[in-house]
C-alpha positions as CSV (number, residue, x, y, z in Angstrom):
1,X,8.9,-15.1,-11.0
2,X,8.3,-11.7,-9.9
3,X,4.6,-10.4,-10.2
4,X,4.1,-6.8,-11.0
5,X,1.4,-4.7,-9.7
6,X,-0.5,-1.5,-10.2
7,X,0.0,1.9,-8.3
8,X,-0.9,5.3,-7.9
9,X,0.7,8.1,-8.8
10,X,0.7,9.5,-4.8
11,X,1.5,5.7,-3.9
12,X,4.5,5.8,-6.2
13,X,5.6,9.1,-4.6
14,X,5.4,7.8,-1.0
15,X,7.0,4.3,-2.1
16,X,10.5,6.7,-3.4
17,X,10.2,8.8,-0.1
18,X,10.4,6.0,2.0
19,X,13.3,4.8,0.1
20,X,15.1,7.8,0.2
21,X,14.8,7.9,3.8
22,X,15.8,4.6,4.4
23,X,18.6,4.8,2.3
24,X,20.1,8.5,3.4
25,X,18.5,9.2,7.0
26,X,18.4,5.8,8.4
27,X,21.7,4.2,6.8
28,X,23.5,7.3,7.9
29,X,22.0,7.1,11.8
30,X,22.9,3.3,12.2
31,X,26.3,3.4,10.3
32,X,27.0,6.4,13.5
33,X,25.8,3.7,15.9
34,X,28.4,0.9,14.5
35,X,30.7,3.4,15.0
36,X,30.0,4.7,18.2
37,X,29.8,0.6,19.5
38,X,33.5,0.3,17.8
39,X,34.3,2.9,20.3
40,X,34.1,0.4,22.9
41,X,36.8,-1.6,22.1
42,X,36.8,-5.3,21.0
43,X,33.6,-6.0,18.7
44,X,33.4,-9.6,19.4
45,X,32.2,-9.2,22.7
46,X,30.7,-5.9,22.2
47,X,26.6,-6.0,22.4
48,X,25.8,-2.5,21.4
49,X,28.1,-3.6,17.9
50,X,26.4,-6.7,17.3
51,X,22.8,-4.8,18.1
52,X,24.1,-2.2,15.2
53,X,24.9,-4.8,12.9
54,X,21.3,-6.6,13.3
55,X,20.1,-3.3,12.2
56,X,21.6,-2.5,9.6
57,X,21.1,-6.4,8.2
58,X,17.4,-5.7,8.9
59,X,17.5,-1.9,7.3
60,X,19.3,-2.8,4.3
61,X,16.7,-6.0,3.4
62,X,14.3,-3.5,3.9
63,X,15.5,-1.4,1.3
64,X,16.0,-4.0,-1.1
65,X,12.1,-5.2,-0.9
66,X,11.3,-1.8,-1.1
67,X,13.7,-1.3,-4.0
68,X,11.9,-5.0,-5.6
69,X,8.5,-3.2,-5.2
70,X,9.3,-0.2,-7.2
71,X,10.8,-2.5,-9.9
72,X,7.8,-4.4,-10.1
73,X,4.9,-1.7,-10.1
74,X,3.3,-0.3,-13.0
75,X,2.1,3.1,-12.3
76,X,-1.9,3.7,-13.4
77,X,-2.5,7.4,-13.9
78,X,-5.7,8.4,-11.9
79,X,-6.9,11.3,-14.3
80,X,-9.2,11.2,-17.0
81,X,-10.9,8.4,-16.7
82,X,-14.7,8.0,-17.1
83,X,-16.3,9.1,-13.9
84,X,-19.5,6.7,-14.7
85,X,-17.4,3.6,-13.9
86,X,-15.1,2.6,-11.1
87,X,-12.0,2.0,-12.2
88,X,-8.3,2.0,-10.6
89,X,-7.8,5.4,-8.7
90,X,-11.5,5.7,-8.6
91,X,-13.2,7.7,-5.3
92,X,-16.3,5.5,-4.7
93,X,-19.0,5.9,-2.1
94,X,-20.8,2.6,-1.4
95,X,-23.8,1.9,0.5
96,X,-23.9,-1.3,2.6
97,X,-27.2,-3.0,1.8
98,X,-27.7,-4.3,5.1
99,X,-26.7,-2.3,7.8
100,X,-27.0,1.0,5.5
101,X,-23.7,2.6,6.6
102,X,-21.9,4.3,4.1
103,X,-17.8,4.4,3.2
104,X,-16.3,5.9,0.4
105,X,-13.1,4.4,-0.7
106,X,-10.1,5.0,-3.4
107,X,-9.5,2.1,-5.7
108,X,-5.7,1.2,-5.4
109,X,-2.7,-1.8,-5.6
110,X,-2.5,-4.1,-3.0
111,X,0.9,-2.9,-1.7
112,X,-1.3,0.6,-1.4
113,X,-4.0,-0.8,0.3
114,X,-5.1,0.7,3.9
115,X,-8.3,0.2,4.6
116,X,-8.5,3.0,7.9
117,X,-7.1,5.2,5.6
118,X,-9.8,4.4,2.8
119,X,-7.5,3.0,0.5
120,X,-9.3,-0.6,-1.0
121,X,-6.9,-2.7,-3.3
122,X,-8.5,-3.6,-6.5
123,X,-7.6,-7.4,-6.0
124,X,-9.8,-7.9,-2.7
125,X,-13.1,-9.5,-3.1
126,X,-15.0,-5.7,-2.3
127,X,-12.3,-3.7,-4.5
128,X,-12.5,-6.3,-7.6
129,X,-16.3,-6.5,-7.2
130,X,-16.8,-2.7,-7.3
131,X,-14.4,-2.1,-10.7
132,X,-16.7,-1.7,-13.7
133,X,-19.6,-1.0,-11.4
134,X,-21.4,2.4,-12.1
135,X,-23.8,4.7,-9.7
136,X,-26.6,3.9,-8.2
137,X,-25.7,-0.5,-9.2
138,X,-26.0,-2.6,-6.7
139,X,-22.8,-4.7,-6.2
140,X,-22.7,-8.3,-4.7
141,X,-19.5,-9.5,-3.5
142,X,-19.5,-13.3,-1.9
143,X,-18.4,-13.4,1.7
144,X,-16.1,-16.2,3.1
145,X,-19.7,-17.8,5.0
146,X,-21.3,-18.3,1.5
147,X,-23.3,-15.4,2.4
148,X,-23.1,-12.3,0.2
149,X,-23.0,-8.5,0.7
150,X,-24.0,-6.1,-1.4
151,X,-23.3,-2.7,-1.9
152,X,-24.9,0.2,-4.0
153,X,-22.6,2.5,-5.4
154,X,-24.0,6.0,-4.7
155,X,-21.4,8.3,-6.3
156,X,-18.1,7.6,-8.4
157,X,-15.4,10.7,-8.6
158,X,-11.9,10.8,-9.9
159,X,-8.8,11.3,-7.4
């Protein structure tokens, strides 16, 4: 049973680069590399062939769960929505309650999710807690301890 899943607009964009990379760039550079091992002579004792061939076993199921993931995402348009509540695609700037740092992070899908990068997916515990929150709410989101944060949502902006 495949699940589908939400995605941006920009994640949706990246998800068909990386595809058409793997599938034009990549596929092209390791099919030269079978070749060039086939050069060799005889392929059943030939490690730089059977190297090659690992690859491109390894490239081509990574196009095909790439390929899956596209299939199964439902892309969620960013714009328009109302910039008093977070939703998916929503900029939010949070407030941690305790140590008073601040973050500001992009609601997205899980397979967008980087949290260096600012990206939160809207199924984690922080990302689901903070959809349908508005400014200045304070947010409590149960931590694995049985402790619980909470954050206070200072400003909400489109992407």
């Amino acid at each position: 049973m495949s699940r589908t899943s939400e995605i941006t607009p920009e994640g949706l964009k990246k998800l068909e680069e990386e595809i058409e990379h793997l599938s034009t760039v990549r596929r092209r550079d390791v099919s030269e590399r079978i070749r060039e091992a086939r050069d060799f002579g005889d392929i059943s004792e030939n490690a730089e062939y059977d190297d090659a061939k690992n690859e491109q076993a390894q490239l081509e199921g990574q196009i095909s769960q790439l390929e899956q993931r596209l299939r199964r995402s439902t892309v969620v348009e960013e714009g328009g929505q109302d910039t008093g509540v977070v939703g998916f695609g929503s900029v939010v700037h949070i407030k941690d309650q305790d140590s008073g740092t601040s973050r500001k992070f992009q609601i997205v899908g899980s397979t967008e999710a980087d949290l260096a990068g600012g990206k939160l997916s809207s199924e984690s515990p922080i990302g689901a807690g903070l959809i349908g929150g508005k400014v200045s709410q304070v947010v409590k989101i149960p931590a694995p301890k049985g402790t619980e944060k909470q954050f206070k949502i200072t400003k909400i902006e489109t992407a």
